[in-house]
Structures are given as structure tokens and as C-alpha cells.
C-alpha positions in Angstrom: 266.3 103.6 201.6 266.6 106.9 199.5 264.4 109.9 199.2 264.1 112.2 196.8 262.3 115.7 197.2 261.0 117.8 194.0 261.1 121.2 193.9 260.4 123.8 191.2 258.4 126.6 190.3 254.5 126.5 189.3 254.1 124.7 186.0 257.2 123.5 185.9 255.6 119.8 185.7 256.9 118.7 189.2 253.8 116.4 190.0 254.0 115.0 186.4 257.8 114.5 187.0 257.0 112.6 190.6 254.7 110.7 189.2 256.5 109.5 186.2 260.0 108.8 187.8 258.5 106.9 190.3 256.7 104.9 187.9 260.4 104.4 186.2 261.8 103.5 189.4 259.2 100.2 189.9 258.6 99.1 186.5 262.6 98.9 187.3 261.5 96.4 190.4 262.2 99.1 193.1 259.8 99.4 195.9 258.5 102.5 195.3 256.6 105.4 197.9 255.3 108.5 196.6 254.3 111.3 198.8 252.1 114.3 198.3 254.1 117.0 200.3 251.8 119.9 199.0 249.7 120.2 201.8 247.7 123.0 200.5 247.2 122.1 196.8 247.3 118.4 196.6 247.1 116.8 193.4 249.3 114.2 192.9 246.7 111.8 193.8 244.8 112.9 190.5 248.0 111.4 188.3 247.2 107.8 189.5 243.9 108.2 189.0 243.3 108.1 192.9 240.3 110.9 193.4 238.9 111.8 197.1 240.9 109.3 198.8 239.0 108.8 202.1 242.4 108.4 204.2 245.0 110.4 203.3 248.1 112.6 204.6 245.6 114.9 205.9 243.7 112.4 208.1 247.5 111.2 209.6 248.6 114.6 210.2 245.1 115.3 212.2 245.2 111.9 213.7 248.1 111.0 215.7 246.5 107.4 216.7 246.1 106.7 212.8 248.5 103.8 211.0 250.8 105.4 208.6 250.4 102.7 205.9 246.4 102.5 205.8 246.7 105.9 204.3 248.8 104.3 201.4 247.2 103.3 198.4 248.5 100.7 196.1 248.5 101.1 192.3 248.0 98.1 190.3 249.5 99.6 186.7 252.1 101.0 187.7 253.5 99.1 191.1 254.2 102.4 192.9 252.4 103.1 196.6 250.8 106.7 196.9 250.3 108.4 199.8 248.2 111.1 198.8 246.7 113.9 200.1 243.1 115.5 200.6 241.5 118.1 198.2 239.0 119.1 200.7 239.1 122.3 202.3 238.2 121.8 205.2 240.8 119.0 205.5 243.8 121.4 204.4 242.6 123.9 207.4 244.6 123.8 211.2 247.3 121.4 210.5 249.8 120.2 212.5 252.7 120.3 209.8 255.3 119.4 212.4 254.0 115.6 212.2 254.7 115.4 208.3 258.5 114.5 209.3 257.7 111.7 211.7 255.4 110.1 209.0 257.6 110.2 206.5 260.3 108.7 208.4 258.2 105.8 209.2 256.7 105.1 206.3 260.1 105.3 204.3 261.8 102.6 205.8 259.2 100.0 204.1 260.7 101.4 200.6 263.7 101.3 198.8 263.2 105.0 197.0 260.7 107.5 197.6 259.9 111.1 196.3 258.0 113.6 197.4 256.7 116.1 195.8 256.9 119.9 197.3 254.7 122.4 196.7 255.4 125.6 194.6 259.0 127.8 194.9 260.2 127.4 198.2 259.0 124.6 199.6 258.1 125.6 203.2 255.3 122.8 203.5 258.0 119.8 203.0 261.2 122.3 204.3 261.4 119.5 207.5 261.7 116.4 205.6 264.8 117.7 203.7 266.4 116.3 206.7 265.3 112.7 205.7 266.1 112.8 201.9 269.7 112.2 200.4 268.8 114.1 196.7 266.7 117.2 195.4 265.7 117.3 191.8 264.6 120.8 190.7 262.2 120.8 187.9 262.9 123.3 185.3 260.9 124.7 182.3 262.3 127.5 180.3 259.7 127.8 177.2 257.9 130.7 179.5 260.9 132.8 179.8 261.9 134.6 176.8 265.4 133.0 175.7 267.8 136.5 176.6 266.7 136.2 180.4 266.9 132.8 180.2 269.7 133.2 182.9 268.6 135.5 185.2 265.5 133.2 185.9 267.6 130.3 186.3 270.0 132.4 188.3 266.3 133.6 190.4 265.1 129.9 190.6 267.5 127.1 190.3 270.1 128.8 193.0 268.0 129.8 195.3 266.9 126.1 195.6 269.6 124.3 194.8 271.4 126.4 198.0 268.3 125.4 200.1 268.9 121.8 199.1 272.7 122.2 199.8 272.1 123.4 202.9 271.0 120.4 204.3 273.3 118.5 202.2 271.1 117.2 199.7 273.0 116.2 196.4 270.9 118.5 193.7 269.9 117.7 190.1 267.9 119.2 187.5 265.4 118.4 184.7 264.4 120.3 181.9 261.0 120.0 181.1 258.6 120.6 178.5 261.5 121.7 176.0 259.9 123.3 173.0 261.2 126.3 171.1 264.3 126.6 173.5 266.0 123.0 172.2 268.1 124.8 169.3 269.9 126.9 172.8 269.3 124.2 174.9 273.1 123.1 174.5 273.9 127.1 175.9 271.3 126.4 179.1 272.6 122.9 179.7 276.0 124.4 179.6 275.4 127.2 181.7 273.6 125.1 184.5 276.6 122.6 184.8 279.7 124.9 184.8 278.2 128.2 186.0 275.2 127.2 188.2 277.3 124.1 188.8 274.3 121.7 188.9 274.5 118.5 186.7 271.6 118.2 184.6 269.9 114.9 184.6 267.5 115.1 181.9 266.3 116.9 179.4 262.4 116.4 178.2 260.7 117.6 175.0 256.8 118.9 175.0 254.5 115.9 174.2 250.7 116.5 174.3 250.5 112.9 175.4 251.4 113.9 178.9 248.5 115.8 179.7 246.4 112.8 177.7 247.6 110.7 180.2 246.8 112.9 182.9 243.5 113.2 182.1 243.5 109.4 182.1 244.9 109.3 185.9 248.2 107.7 184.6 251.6 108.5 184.3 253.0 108.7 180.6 255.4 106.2 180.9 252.9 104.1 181.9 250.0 105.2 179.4 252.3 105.9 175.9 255.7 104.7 176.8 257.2 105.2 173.2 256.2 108.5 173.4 258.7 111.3 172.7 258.1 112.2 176.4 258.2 108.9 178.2 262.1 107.9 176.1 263.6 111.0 177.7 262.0 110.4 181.1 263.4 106.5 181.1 266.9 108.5 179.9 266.4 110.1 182.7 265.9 107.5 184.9 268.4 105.8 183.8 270.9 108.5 184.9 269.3 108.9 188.3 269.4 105.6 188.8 273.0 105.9 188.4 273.7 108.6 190.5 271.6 107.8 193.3 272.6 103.4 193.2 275.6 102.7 191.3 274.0 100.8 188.6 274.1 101.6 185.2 271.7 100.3 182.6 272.6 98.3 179.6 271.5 100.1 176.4 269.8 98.1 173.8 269.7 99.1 170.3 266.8 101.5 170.5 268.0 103.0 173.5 270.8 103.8 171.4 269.6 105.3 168.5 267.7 107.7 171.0 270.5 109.1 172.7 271.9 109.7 169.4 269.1 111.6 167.7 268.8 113.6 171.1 272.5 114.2 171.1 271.7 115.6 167.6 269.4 117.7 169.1 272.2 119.3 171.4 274.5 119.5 168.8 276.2 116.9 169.6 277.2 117.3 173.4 277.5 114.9 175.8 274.4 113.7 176.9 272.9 115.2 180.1 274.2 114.5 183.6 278.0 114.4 182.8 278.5 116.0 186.0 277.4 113.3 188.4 
């Protein structure tokens, strides 16, 4: 039983990230949870294609006498169990976050992983079930910072969480995300975040308009385009979480290979991403 909270700023692609690593994590025949921990903006639901779900976080958190798991939907494409939560305002006013805690911790023991996915900055909606998790991943994306300050926002952002996270005694990762014009310093960020920030960075994902595509579809893109530029560097990614978080490593097959090659090319030639775990 492992959980694993996401945290990062707004338009980082932390629901994306959720949605996708989970989807890793049960194609790779882990039972799977993923919880919607933003209980003001909610959209996770929308990435599995799961749209006004009658019951929902919402309805647990306003009724005590409802059964955790007949709030958890099942999705046949991709194996992993969502537990989403309600778009409805009227559903998002006068809750009771202090029951959020106890439903996680019962509905995590029926799962081998599970993330959940924290609302923007700091996460103060999910802040109580730090105490159940074992791992933080930050989601990063650097494209909307202009390259000099690059730093200082990281310095701004990633700390700041990563000390949250540490503070409970999370063990804290990052991804890059949506790496665009930034990949030709990315070896000068990666390098910054693992010796000065002191945070191992776990992947590292290009731009690939195939993610939103498969967001509009209600699917993750490992799951919708899984050869896509994207979905490779998420599966690396797994790979090295996986890893990290239970001792097993993968066995790389020939393509695999040749991937972590041409990204290493990317990055000049570095050692791939998460050498610090």
C-alpha cells in the first residue's frame, strides 16, 4: 500500500500527470486508486472520460453513513479505479474537509498504489492526507518562465513544496513537464534541481499536442497514443518511479533503448533523470 500526492503550480499538467502515471502503474498489473483531492476545482474525473458522476468524493464527505467504494468508479481501458469528485457548485459548498483523511485511509488499503491529486500551489485541500502518503511528486513546467529566472521560480515553487512534503516525511520527486523551448538548458535545470535544490528528478516530458487530443477524448495518453513522444517519456518515467517507490526495475527492450538514447542526446548526454534516487 503506497500513496503518492501531486502537487505543483496551475498548468503545470498535474491532473494529466495523475492520470497518466496511474494508467502506467496498472497496465503494469498494479491495483490502482486515483483520487481527486481538489475539492474546489475537480477535474480529474473529465481525463477518464467520467462526467457528472452521480456519487462522488463530495457525496462521501457530506454523507458520513455513505460506503467509501460505491463512490469508486471502474475504468475498463485503462484498469485504474477513480474516485472522483463533483463539479457542481452546490456540491463543493460547506464541506466537512476533515473526513477526506479517514476516506482515504479506508479506501487505500484495497490498492497497492494510489495518487491523489492536489489542488493548485499549496495544497491546503489534501494538506491532511500527507500523513497517509509515503512520496510527493511535484509537477514542474518551465516553458512559462523566461529561461534567466528559471531559478528563482524553481527556488519560489519546487522548495516551498518539496519542504512541505519533507515535513511530513514524504520522499519528494519531480517531473518536468511540457518541455519545449527550454530542452537545449534542460541539462542546466535538471542539474540545478538535483545538486542545489537537492531533489532527484524523475522524468523529464516533451510538449505533445496528443495530450490534450486525448483529453478531449476522456483518456489518458498512454492509453489513447502510447507511441507518442509524450506517452515514451511518461512510461520512462514510470519506470523510474516504479523503482524508487518498489525495488523493481524494468527490463529494457530494444526500443526502450534507443529512446533513452535519443533523449540522452537531448541532454547532452547526461545521465538520464532520477540518478539521485
Amino acid at each position: 500500500m503506497v500513496s503518492v500526492v501531486i502537487t505543483g503550480r496551475g498548468g503545470a499538467g498535474k491532473t494529466t500527470m495523475t492520470t497518466n502515471l496511474s494508467t502506467y502503474f496498472s497496465k503494469n498489473n498494479y491495483r490502482t486508486l486515483v483520487i481527486d483531492g481538489d475539492l474546489y476545482l475537480p477535474k480529474l474525473a473529465f481525463h477518464f472520460g467520467i462526467y457528472n458522476p452521480v456519487y462522488n468524493l463530495h457525496t462521501l464527505l457530506k454523507d458520513p453513513e455513505m460506503r467509501v467504494p460505491d463512490a469508486v468508479y471502474h475504468d475498463i481501458k485503462t484498469g485504474v479505479d477513480v474516485l472522483p469528485g463533483s463539479s457542481k457548485l452546490y456540491d463543493v459548498l460547506d464541506l466537512d474537509q476533515r473526513r477526506l483523511k479517514d476516506i482515504v485511509r479506508e479506501i487505500q488499503t484495497r490498492y497497492q498504489i494510489t495518487f491523489i491529486d492536489s489542488p493548485v500551489g499549496i495544497p491546503f485541500d489534501t494538506i491532511s492526507t500527507f500523513r497517509l502518503a509515503q512520496y510527493q511528486l511535484i509537477i514542474v513546467e518551465i516553458e512559462r518562465c523566461p529561461i534567466h529566472s528559471v531559478h528563482r521560480m524553481i527556488e519560489n515553487e519546487v522548495v516551498k513544496l518539496k519542504a512541505l512534503g519533507e515535513a511530513y516525511g514524504l520522499k519528494v520527486g519531480v517531473i518536468l513537464n511540457k518541455v519545449r523551448e527550454s530542452s537545449q538548458n534542460i541539462d542546466e535545470i535538471v542539474e540545478f534541481l538535483e545538486y542545489s535544490v537537492d531533489v532527484p528528478v524523475v522524468g523529464i516530458v516533451p510538449y505533445d499536442y496528443q495530450v490534450p487530443e486525448a483529453t478531449n477524448e476522456g483518456r489518458p495518453v498512454v492509453d489513447y497514443a502510447p507511441h507518442s513522444k509524450a506517452s515514451k517519456a511518461i512510461v520512462e518515467a514510470g519506470d523510474i518511479m516504479g523503482e524508487w517507490i518498489f525495488g523493481e526495475k524494468k527490463k529494457e527492450g530494444s526500443l526502450h533503448r534507443l529512446y533513452k538514447s535519443l533523449f540522452s542526446h537531448l541532454r547532452g548526454g547526461r545521465i538520464p533523470a532520477g540518478k539521485k534516487l
